[in-house]
C-alpha positions as CSV (number, residue, x, y, z in Angstrom):
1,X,-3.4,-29.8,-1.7
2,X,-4.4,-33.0,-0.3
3,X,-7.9,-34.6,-1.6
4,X,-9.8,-33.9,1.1
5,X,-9.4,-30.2,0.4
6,X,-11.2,-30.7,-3.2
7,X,-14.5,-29.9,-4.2
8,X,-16.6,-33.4,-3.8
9,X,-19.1,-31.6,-6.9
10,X,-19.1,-28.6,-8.7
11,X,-22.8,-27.7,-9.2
12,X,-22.0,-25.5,-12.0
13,X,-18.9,-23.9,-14.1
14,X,-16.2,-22.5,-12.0
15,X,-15.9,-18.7,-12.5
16,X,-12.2,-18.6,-13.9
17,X,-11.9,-14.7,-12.8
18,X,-13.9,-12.7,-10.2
19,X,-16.0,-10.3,-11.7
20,X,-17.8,-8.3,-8.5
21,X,-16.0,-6.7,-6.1
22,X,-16.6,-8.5,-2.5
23,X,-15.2,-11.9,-4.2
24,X,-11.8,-10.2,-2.9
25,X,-11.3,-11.3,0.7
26,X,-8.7,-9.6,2.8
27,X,-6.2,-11.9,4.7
28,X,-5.3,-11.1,8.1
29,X,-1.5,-11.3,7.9
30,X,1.3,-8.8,8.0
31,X,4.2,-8.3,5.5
32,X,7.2,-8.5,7.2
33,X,9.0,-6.0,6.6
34,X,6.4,-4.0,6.7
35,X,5.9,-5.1,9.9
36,X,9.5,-4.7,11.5
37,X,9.0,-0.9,9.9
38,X,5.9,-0.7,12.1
39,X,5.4,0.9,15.4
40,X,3.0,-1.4,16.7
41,X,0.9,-4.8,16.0
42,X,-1.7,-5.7,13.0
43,X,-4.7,-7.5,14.7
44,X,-7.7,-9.0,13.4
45,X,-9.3,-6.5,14.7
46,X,-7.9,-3.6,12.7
47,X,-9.1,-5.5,9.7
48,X,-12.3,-7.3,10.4
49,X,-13.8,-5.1,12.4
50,X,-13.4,-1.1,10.9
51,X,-15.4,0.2,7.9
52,X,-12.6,-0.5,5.6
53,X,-15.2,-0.3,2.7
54,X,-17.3,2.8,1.8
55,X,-20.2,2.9,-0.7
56,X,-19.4,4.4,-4.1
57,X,-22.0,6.6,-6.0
58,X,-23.1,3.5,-8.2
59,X,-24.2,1.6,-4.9
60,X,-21.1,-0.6,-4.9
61,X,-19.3,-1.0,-1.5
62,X,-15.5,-2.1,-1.9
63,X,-12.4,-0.6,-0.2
64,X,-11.1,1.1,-3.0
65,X,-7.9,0.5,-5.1
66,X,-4.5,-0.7,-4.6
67,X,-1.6,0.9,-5.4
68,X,-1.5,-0.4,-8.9
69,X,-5.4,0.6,-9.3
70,X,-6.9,-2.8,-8.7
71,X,-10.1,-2.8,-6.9
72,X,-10.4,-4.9,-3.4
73,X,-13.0,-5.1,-0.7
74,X,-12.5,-6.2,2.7
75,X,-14.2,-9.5,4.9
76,X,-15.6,-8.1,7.7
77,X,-16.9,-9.9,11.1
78,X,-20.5,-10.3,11.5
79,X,-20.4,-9.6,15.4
80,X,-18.5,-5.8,13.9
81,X,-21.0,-3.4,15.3
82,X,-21.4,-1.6,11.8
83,X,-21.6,-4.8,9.8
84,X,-24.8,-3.9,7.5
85,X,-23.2,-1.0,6.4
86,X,-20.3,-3.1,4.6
87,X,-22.7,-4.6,2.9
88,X,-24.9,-3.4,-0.5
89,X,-28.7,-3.1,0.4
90,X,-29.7,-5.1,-2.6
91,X,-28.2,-8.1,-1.5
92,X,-28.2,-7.4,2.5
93,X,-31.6,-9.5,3.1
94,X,-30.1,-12.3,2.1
95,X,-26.9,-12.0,3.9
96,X,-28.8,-11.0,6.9
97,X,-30.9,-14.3,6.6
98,X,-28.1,-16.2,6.3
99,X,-27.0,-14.2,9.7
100,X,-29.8,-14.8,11.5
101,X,-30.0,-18.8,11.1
102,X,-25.5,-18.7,11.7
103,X,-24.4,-19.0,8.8
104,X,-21.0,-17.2,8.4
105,X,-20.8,-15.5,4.9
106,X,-17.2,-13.8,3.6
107,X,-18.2,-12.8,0.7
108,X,-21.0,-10.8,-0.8
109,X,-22.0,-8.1,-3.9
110,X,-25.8,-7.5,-5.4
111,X,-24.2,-7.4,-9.0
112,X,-24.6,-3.7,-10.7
113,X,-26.6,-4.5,-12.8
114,X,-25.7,-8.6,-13.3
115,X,-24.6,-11.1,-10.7
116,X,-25.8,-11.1,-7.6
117,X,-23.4,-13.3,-5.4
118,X,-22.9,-14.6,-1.6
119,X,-20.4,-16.9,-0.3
120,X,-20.4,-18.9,2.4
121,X,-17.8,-20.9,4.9
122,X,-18.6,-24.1,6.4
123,X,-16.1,-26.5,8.4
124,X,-17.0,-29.3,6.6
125,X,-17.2,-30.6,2.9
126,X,-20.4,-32.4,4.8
127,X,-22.3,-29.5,5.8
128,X,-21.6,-27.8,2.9
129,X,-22.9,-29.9,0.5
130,X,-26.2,-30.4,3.2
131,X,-27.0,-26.8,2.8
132,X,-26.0,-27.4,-0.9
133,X,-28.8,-30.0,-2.2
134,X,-31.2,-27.7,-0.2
135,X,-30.4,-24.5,-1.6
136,X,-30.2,-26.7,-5.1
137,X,-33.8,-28.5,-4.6
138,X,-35.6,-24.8,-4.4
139,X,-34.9,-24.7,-7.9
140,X,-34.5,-21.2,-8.1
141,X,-34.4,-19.7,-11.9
142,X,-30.6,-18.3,-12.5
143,X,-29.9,-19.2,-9.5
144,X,-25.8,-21.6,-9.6
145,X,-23.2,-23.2,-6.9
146,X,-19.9,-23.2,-6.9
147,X,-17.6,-25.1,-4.1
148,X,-14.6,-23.1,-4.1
149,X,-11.1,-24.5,-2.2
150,X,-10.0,-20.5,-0.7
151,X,-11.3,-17.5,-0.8
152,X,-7.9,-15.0,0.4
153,X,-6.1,-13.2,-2.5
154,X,-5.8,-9.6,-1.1
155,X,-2.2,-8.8,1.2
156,X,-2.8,-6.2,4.2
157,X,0.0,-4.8,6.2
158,X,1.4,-1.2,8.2
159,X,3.1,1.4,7.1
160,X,5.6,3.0,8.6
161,X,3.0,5.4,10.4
162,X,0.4,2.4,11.4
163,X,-1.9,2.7,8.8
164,X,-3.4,-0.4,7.2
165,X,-2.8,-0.6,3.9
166,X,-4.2,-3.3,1.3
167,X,-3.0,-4.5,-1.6
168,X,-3.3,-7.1,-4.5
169,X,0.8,-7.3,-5.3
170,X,0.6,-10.5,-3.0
171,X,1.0,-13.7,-5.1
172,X,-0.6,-16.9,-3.1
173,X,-0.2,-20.2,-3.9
174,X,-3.5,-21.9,-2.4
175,X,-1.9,-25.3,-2.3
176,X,0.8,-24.4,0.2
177,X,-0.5,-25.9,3.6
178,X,1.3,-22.8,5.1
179,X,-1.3,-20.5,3.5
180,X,-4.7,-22.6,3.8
181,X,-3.2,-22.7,7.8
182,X,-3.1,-18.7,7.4
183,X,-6.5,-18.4,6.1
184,X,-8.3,-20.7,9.2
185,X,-6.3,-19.2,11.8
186,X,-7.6,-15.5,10.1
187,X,-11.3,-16.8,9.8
188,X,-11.1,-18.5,13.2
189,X,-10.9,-14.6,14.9
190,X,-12.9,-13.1,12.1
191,X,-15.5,-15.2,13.3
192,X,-14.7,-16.7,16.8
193,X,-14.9,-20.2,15.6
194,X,-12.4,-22.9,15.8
195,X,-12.5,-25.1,13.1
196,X,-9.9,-26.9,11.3
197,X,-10.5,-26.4,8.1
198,X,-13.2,-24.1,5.9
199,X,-14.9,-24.8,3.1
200,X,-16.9,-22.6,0.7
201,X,-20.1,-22.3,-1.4
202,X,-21.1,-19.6,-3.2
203,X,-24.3,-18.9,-4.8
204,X,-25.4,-16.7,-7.7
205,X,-28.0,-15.4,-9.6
206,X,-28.2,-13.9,-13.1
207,X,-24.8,-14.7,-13.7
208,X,-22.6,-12.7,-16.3
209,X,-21.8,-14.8,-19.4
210,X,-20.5,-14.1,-22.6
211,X,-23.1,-14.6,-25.6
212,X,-20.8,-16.6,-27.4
213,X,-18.9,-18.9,-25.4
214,X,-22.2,-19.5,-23.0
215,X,-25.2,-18.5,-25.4
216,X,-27.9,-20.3,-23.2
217,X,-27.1,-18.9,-20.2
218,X,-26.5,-15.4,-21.7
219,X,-30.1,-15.5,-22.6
220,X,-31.1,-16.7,-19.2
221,X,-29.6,-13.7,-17.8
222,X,-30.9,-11.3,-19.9
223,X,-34.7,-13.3,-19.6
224,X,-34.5,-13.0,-15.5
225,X,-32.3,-9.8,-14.8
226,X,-35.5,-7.5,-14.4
227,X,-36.4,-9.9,-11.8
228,X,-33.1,-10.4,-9.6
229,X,-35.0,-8.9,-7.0
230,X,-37.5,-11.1,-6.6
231,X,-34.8,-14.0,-7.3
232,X,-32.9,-12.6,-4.5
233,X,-36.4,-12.6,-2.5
234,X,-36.8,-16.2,-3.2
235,X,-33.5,-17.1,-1.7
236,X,-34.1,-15.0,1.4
237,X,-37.2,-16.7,2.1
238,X,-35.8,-20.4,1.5
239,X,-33.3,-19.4,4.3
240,X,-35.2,-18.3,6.6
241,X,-37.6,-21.2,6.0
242,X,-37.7,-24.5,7.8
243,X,-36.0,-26.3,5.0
244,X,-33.2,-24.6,5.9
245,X,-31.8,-25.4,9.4
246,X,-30.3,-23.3,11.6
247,X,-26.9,-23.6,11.9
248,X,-25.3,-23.7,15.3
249,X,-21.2,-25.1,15.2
């Protein structure tokens, strides 16, 4: 991957495996020979814009498991007509915020009990670290960034009967220029954009750390997790503030 696809600062540790369900992002490509088994066409639309997730009795919304018992969720397109509903009430203000000023978020999960997390996609490393240093200024208790590089990692594709079927067998390699051109072209008609290149933030609260290797912010968490609510109320009200502008490319 060439530089310019980097990270220009990481604001805090990088998360070295996901740990809440809507970190996994769906991308919009066939398998082929799934597909040449196929009666007809995979679009975007059969996968950004159908209720491919469903709430689960412990609040969480994700699509369900894989064939191998793996957990995914699904991106879907803010202009889907049922978008709220793929997304988990306690962290839906803030999503909705983000929504309301354009901001394009692929990622989202309130954190059941810990971690409260949103990602977002810019199509620039400059206005993502803009919206960065004012998100970071608020000083918001718990509250980290992370610039990630990609954010695909789940393989979709027919069966023989046209259903859409997901699946984390897929093996990526993000620094193949064939795949980051995959995962533009798939966000382009997720959401009607046309940029060249994404790049994403994501922002959490009241992490999940391990007491030994991160002792500090362990006790952090456990200090500030009766109020992730009102953390996650903080960070809706930033957004929709006038420090934070609204976003219109």
């Amino acid at each position: 991957m060439s530089n310019k696809n980097r990270p220009t600062k990481d604001h805090s540790g990088i998360f070295h495996a996901p740990t809440s369900f809507h970190e996994y992002v769906v991308e919009a490509k066939q398998d082929v020979s799934q597909q040449q088994e196929s009666t007809q066409d995979l679009t975007i639309f059969d996968v950004a814009f159908k209720k491919h997730n469903k709430e689960f009795a412990d609040g969480r919304i994700f699509g369900g498991y894989d064939e191998e018992g793996r957990y995914y969720a699904v991106t879907v397109s803010p202009y889907f007509d049922q978008f709220e509903s793929q997304i988990e009430s306690g962290i839906r203000g803030v999503v909705n915020a983000l929504k309301g000023k354009g901001y394009l978020t692929c990622s989202s999960c309130y954190g059941h009990p810990k971690r409260s997390m949103v990602t977002i996609c810019f199509p620039s490393e400059e206005t993502r670290s803009d919206f960065s240093k004012i998100i970071k200024k608020a000083d918001i208790p718990t509250l980290d960034l992370t610039f990630k590089d990609t954010m695909v990692n789940v393989g979709v594709n027919l069966d023989k009967k046209g259903r859409v079927n997901f699946t984390k067998s897929l093996e990526f390699d993000h620094s193949f220029e064939s795949h980051r051109k995959m995962e533009v072209d798939s966000f382009n008609e997720t959401f009607f954009r046309s940029y060249d290149e994404y790049f994403f933030l994501q922002i959490t609260l009241v992490d999940d750390y391990h007491p030994y290797i991160n002792p500090i912010k362990f006790i952090r968490t456990i200090k500030y997790l009766p109020l992730k609510d009102k953390l996650l109320n903080q960070l809706e009200s930033l957004v929709l503030s006038d420090e934070v502008p609204m976003f219109l490319q």
